[in-house]
N, C-alpha and C positions, 0 to 999 in steps of 0.2 A: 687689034680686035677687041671688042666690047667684049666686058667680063660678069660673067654673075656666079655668085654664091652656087655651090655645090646642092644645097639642098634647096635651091628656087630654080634649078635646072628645069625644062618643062617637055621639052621636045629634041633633049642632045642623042643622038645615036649611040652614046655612050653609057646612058642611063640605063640599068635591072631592068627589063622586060619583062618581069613578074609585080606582079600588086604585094609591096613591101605591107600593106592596111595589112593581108591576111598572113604574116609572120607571127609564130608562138613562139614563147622560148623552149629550147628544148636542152640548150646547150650553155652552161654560164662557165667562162673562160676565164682564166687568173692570170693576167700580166698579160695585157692588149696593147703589146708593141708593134714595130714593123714586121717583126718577123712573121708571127699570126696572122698578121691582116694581108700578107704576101702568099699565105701558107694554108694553113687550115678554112680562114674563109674565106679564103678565094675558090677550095674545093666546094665547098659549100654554097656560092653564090654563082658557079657552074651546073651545080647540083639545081639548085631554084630557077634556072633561065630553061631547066626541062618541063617545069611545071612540077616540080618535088620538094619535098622533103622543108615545107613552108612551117610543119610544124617543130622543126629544128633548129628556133634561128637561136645566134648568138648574143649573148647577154654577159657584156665583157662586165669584167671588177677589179679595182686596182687598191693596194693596200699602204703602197709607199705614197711620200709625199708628194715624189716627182710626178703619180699619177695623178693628181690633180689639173693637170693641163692637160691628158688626154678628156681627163672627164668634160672640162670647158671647150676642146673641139667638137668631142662625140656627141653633147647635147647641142651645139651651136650648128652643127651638118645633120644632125639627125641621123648620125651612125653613119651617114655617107662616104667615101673617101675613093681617091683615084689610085688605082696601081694602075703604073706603068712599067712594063717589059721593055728595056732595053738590050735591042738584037747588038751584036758584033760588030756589024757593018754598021750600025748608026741608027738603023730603022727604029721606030718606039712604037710600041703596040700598047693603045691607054684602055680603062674599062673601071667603070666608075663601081666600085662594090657595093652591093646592100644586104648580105647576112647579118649582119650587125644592126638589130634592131635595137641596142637598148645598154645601156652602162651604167655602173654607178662605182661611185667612191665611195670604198666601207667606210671609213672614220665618220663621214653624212650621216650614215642611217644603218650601222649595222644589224640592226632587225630588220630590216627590209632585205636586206641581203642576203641573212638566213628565211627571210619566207620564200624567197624566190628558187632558192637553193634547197629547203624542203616539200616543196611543191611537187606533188605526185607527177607533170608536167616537164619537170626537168630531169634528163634522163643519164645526160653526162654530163661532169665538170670535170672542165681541162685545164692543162694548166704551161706557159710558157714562160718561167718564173726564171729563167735564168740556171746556170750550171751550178751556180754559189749559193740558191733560193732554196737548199733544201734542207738545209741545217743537219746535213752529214758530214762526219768526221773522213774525210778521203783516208785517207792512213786505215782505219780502221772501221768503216762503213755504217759507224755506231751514230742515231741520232743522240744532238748535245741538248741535253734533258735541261742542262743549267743555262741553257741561252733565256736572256728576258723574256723574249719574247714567247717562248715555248713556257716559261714558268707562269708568266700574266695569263698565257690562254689555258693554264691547267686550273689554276685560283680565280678562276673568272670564265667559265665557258663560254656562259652566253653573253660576253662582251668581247668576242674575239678580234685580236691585235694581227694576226699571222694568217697565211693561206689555209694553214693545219691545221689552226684554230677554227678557224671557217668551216672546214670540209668536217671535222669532227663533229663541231657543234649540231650541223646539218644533217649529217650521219643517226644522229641520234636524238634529234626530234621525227625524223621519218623512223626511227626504229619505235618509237614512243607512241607515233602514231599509227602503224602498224603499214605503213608507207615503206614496198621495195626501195632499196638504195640506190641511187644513180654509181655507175662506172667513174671511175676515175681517171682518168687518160691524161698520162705524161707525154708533153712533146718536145722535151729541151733534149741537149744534145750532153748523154748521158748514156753510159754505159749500165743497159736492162733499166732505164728509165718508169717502166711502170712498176719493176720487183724495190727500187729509189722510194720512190712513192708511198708504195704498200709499205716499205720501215718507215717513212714518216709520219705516215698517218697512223700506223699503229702504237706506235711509240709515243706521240703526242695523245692518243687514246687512254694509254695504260696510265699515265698520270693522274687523267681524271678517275677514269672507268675503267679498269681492270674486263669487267664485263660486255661494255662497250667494243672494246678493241678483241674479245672474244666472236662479238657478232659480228665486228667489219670482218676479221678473218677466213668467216664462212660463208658470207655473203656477197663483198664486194669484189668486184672485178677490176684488175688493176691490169690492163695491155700494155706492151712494151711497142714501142714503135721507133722508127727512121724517119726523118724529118729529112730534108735536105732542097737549099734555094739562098744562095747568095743575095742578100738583102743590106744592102748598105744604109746610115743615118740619114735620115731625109735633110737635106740644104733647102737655103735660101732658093739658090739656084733651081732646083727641084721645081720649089715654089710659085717661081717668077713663068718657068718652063710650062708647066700647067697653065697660067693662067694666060700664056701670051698664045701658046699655042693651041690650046682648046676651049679658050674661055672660060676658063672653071678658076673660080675662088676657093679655093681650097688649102687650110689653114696646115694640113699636116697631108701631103699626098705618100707615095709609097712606089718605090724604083727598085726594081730587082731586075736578075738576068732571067732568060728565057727558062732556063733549066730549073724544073721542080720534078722533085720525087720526095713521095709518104708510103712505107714500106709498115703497116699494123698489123698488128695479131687480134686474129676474129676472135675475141674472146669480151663479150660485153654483158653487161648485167639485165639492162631492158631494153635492148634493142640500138640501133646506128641506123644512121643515115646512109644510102646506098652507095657508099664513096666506090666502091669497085665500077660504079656507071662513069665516073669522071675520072680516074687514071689513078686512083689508090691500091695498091698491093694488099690484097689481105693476102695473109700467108698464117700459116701456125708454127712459126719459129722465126721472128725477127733480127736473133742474133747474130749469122751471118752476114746482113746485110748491114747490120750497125756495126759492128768491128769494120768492116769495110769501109765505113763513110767516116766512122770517129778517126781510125787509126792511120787513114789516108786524106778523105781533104782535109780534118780538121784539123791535125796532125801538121801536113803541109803549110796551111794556115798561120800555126805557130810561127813556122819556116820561114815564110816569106817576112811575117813581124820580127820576128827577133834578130834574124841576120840582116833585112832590110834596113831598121832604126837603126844599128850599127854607124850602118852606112848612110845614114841621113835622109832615107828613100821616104816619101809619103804617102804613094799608094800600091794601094796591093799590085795592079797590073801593070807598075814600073819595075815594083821587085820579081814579079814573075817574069817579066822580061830581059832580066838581066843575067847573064850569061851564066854567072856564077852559083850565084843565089838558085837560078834553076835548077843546075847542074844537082848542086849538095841536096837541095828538096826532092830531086828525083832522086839521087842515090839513096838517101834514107829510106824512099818510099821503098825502093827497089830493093835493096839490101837490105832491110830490118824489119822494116811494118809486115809486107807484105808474105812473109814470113810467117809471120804470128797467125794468120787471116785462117778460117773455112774455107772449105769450098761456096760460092754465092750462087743458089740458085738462077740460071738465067745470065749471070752474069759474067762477063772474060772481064778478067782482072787488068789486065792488059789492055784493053783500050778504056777500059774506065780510067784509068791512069792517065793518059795520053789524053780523056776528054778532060780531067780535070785543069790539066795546063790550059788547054784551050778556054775554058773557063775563065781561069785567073787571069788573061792576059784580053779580057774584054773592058777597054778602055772605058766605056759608056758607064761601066758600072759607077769607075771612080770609087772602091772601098777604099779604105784610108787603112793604113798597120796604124795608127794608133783604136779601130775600134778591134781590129784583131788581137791587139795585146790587151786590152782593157781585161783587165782580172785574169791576168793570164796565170795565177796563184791557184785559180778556179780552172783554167784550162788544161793548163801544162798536164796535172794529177788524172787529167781523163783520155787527152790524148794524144799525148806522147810515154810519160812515163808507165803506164800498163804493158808497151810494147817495149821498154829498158828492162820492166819486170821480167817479162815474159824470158826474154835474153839473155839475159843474165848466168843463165845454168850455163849453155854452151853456145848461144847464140851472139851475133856482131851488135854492140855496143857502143861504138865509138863516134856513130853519128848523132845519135840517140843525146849522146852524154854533152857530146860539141853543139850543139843547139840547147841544151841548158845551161852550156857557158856562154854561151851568146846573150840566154836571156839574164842569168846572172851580172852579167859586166853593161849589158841595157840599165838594169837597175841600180846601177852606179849614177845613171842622171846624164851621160854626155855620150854622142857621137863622136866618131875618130875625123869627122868634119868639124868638131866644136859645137854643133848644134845642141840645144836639151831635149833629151828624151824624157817627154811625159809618163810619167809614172800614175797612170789612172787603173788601181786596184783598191777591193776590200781591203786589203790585206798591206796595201805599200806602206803604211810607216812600218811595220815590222820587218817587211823585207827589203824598204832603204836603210834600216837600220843595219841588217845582216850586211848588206851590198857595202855599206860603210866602213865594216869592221873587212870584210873581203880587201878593200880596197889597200886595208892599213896592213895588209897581211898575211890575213887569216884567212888560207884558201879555201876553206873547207867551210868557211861559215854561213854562206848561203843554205849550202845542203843539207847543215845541220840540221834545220826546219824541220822539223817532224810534222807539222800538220800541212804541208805540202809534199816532201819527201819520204817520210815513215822508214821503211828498215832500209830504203836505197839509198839512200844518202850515206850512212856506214858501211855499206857493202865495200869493200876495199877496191875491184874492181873496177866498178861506176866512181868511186871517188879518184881512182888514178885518172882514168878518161877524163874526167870532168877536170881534174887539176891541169893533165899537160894542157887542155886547149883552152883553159881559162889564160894558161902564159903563154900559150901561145899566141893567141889574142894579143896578148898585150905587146908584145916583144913585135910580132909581124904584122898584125895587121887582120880585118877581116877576110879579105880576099886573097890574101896567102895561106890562110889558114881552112878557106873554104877547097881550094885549089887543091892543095895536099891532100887531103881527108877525101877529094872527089877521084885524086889518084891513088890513092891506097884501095878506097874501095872497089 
């Protein structure tokens, strides 16, 4: 099949159905990965195929270096790009996005970033920055005042280095100019993600402006919301899949599973786009529904990486397939998590469980457990250990505790097949370090970590758990050790 560039498309049945010409910005989005572009603007480019909400479009911005190569996609397609929905059965459902009118790289032109961003016109900035992107102390919830980058954007406002930087500076040129404040909406997968938020931007405020961070307080709207859509690293493969099979040139396209759900609290400063018309949940209390999804797929998540890499498994719906690994993921879910949970409006607990296997075990997807453990230092602290928290008074522990021995003897570096396990973390030479002294030893020294474990790590309890299955591990094996633990529970 004859192939052409994504943005010289002219007549594909796949192409926005709306006049992209009459797109404003209404929306400037911080960290314009796959998961965004599967997620929030795909509601939104649903939203425009109604004939709406054209004054909303997205105006992605990236602050790291790595975003310089979306920047050199985004300008080279003209914000275009393909998600494709891969079904169970094999079927691929492709649809070419256009919310995404516009992007820039801060370090290029950070005053242009802040005008865009103070512009009466722009109404929210969002933001999908990652679980580790927010310069909180997990242990302790406190933003780190003395991180570089938080000190450059206090001593420097209007040259801002950080997303906080950004949103402050922004903040307060619209306060200066007597310009309402846009909403702030967190989408990362974060436990009260917008009240996350609201400490870091006010904290990053109080540095400069004491007064400042006085008027974001009274002013600004910070919603918490649920995100939820299996979104794997876009491949070569991807790549080649697009262009053989649709004719589209398409330098970074976007493959997810069928399943999406955005679960917000109507709570906004100047107004939203009608997402309740395209299958968004407004609700006025999201936290139900976010302990549900952190503390069970994300959770499970963990599960399938850490016991899987063990075992030398490479993708998520090999390890969900396997007898064992399933087994122990559903007993935890079943015996520990679930547990912890609300009641979820609308929702049976029980077959959300039973869809999430089905989930995991869709081939097409192809996730890999090394993007699931990737910063798992960043993960572990939000969605598993909250529900070891939680546990801990008089609640079961044991699985909780044996899946952080799994992830602890992962970061030792080897498979009980010889393989190496990739240690892709902020955080990994400190915690291959700990893994090393573990190794010579020292059981306990994993958990010591206080900026990943805090008071759980010395809890006696959690540390007895965590010690026998760390020997047990080693002495038997993962699958004898998963086996036992699925029969105790």
């Amino acid at each position: 099949m004859t192939s052409v560039k994504i943005n010289e498309l002219t007549d594909s049945p796949l192409l926005p159905d709306y006049d992209r010409n009459a797109i404003t910005t209404g929306i400037v989005h911080f960290g314009l990965g796959n998961f965004h572009r599967a997620h929030q603007a795909m509601y939104l480019d649903r939203l425009m195929s109604q004939g709406k909400a054209l004054d909303w479009g997205i105006c992605g911005v990236g602050v790291m270096p790595s975003d310089q190569r979306m920047r050199d996609v985004m300008k080279a397609q003209e914000g275009l790009y393909t998600l494709v929905l891969k079904h169970t059965d094999g079927t691929l459902e492709p649809r070419v996005i256009g919310s995404i009118h516009d992007y820039m790289y801060a370090p290029d032109d950070p005053a242009r970033v802040l005008e865009v961003m103070a512009a009466p016109t722009t109404r929210i900035v969002s933001l999908t920055v990652t679980e580790g992107g927010y310069n909180i102390d997990d242990a302790t919830g406190v933003f780190n005042t003395a991180a570089p980058g938080a000190v450059h954007d206090a001593e420097n406002p209007s040259q801002p280095q950080t997303t906080f930087g950004y949103i402050v500076e922004a903040l307060r040129m619209r306060r200066d100019a007597g310009v309402a404040p846009f909403t702030v909406m967190s989408c990362d997968n974060l436990p009260g993600n917008g009240k996350v938020a609201h400490t870091a931007v006010l904290a990053q405020a109080r540095m400069t402006d004491p007064d400042l961070a006085e008027w974001i307080e009274q002013n600004v709207a910070f919603p918490n919301c649920m995100v939820d859509r299996i979104t794997p690293v876009t491949t070569e493969q991807d790549i080649a899949m697009v262009r053989d099979k649709y004719g589209i040139e398409d330098s970074w396209p976007v493959t997810a599973e069928p399943f999406a759900q955005w679960v917000l609290e109507d709570k906004f400063t100047l107004g939203r786009p009608a997402y309740e018309e395209v299958g968004v949940q407004l609700v006025d209390d999201v936290v139900p529904y976010e302990l549900m999804k952190l503390r069970l797929l994300n959770a499970s998540h963990q599960s399938l990486a850490h016991w899987g890499r063990l075992l030398g498994i490479e993708y998520a719906h090999e390890a969900a397939a396997d007898a064992d690994i399933a087994a122990i993921t559903r007993a935890y879910v079943e015996r520990e998590a679930l547990r912890t949970l609300r009641p979820v409006p609308g929702i049976d607990l029980s077959e959300y469980v039973n869809s999430l296997f089905e989930r995991f075990t869709n081939p097409s997807i192809a996730d890999t457990l090394a993007r699931l453990a990737q910063d798992a230092s960043d993960r572990m602290p939000k969605f598993v250990l909250p529900t070891v928290r939680d546990n801990l008074a008089s609640g079961p522990i044991q699985l909780g505790a044996a899946m952080c021995a799994a992830w602890a003897l992962g970061e030792e570096g080897t498979a009980e097949d010889g393989s190496t396990i990739v240690v892709d973390d902020k955080q990994g030479e400190r915690l291959q370090q700990l893994a090393a002294r573990q190794r010579a030893g020292e059981d306990e020294a994993f958990i010591s970590d206080q900026q990943v474990f805090g008071e759980i790590g010395s809890d006696p309890r959690f540390s007895a758990a965590f010690t026998r299955s760390l020997h047990e591990l080693r002495e038997k094996g993962a699958r004898a050790v998963m086996r036992a633990l699925v029969a105790e529970a």
